[in-house]
Steps between C-alpha positions, in 0.01 A plus 500: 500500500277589824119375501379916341728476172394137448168599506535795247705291270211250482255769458673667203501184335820384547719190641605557903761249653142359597157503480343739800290309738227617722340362815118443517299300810256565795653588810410153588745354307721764563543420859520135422828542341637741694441263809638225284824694383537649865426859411362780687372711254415515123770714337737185635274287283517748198864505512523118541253457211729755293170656424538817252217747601412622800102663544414819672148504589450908491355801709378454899164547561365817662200533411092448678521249737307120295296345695599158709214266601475301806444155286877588337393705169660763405462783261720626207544799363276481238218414760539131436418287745717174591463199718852288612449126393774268618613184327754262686671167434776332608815763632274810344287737542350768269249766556317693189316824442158370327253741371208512743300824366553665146323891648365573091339194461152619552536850290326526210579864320854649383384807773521231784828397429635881462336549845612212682716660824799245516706559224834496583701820408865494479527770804462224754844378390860625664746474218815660675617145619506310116870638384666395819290165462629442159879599547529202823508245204798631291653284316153353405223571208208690710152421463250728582194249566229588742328317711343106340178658554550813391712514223425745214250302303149611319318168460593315892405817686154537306471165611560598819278797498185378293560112568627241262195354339332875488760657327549248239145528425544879496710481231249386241223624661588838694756691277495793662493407882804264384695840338400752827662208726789474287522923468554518876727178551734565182524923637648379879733249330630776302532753722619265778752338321654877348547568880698152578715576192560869598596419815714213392754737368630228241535222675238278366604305247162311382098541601298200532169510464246196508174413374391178413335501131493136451366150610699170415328439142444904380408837590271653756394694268476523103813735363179766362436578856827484618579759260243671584497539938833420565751551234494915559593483866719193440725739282456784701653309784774380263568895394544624838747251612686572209530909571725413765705253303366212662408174313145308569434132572121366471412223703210270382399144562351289214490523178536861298687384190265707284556813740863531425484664189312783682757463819765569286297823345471640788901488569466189724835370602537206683183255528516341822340147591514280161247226662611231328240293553274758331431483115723656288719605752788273444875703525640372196215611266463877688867526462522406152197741426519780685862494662626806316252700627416358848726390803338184714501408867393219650389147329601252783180300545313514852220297432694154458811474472618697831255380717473120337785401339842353591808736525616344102165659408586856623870475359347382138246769520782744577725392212193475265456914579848572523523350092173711425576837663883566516594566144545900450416539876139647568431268805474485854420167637312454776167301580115549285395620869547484883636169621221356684599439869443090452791452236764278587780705605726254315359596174544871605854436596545293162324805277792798621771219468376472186468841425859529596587192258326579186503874457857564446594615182 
């Protein structure tokens, strides 16, 4: 059974010869092991790792020139403006995009919004690259992904756009500016993401999107509003991944136990991330309550137990998911989020070992 059909099986709810695993970290970390293991390049780590799914980011870039600053910010597509910030320790080194300037975050009217000049339009994109892209990992489950900061999402790029604090506040007490941001973000997702598809000619085999609707003890937001900004374009991303016969994965950190319900309405299929530090995320409990319905990925703990506990920890932690998510298949394994480029290679070496170990059926 090759790493594609292994996937699928788990993904139509049944038993594989194992459970799929997947391969999340910084590029830190990334080049950590590879020096470590004596590779020269990442598919050699993949392929080491026995990692299931392989991610294709999407179309090139063609369109106006963003702006570069001489202090090191750059500029997105959606006008966004970024600043590097490096962090460092010991063997590692990891540079980050941070939001420097949100460009909405001084409009105050719905006609301000529909006038701003840098929304992004999905003609600025080459898609003639994407099948070609897909096809080099044969063999493999394709995931169509986008870029960290860029992935389809409604919530993180109005963020982005209006800044964090603003936009929350917007939501109780600017309806409508919150709804014309959302209008123009969910229509390029759409549209953009039709285009990938089309010109993936079939070989895509799931659509991740991400946005974070949770904080370790609840919601960002109550479920009324959530239902009320986000839940139409949510589904309309779902519905136009699933034209093409493609299946969708949702990333989100934190806690969204009382979103699944609605995840699930929408034709959600695979929730990606489990935090498991989070309330009411725990594996066994989702499983048991929505596993018919929903596929998970994720669950392995980032917050403690990879970067602070002892190699036993990561093997028990592995075992303890392996018990909660195997039966009937619906599971990928992998980690709650990007291994952090501090984490004791041993206990990364020790979690795929363990993978390996504990997911055979």
């Amino acid at each position: 059974m090759n790493s594609k059909t292994r996937v699928i099986t788990a993904l139509e709810h049944k038993e594989a010869d194992r459970v799929p695993c997947d391969y999340w970290a910084v590029a830190a970390l990334t080049e950590r092991l590879k020096t470590r293991l004596g590779f020269t390049d990442t598919e050699q780590l993949l392929k080491y790792f026995q990692v299931d799914l392989r991610v294709v980011a999407g179309a090139q870039y063609i369109g106006p020139e963003l702006k570069t600053y001489p202090d090191g910010r750059t500029e997105d597509v959606w006008g966004v403006v970024r600043k590097p910030v490096t962090v460092s320790g010991p063997g590692f080194q990891q540079t980050y995009l941070e939001l420097a300037e949100s460009p909405l975050a001084a409009m105050q009217t719905v006609r301000e919004i529909e006038r701003y000049q840098h929304w992004p339009s999905p003609d600025w994109w080459n898609y003639a690259g994407i099948a070609a892209d897909c096809r080099r990992h044969s063999g493999y489950a394709v995931v169509n992904a986008g870029d960290r900061l860029d992935r389809t999402a409604q919530l993180k790029t109005a963020m982005y756009l209006r800044g964090v604090e603003q936009i929350m506040l917007d939501l109780a007490e600017r309806p409508a500016l919150v709804e014309a941001i959302i209008r123009k973000i969910v229509a390029y997702f759409v549209e953009y993401n039709r285009r990938v598809f089309q010109a993936a000619e079939g070989n895509i085999d799931i659509f991740m999107m991400g946005d974070d609707f949770g904080t370790q003890q609840g919601l960002l937001c109550s479920v009324a509003m959530w239902r009320k900004f986000f839940k139409p374009g949510f589904k309309q991303f779902v519905e136009v991944a699933h034209r093409y016969g493609i299946r969708v994965m949702h990333h989100t950190c934190g806690s969204v136990r009382k979103l699944i319900p609605d995840f699930i309405e929408c034709g959600l299929d695979i929730l990606q991330s489990l935090q498991p530090r989070a309330a009411g995320m725990n594996l066994s409990e989702l499983k048991r309550e929505f596993g018919k319905d929903l596929c998970f990925h994720g669950s392995i703990d980032i917050q403690r137990t990879l970067p602070y506990g002892t190699t036993e920890d990561v093997r028990n932690e592995v075992k303890d998911r392996m018990e909660a998510g195997k039966p009937q298949g619906g599971f990928i394994i992998g980690t709650a989020h990007n291994i952090q480029a501090d984490t004791p290679l041993e206990n990364v070496l020790a979690l795929f070992d363990a993978y390996g170990e504990y997911g055979q059926y």
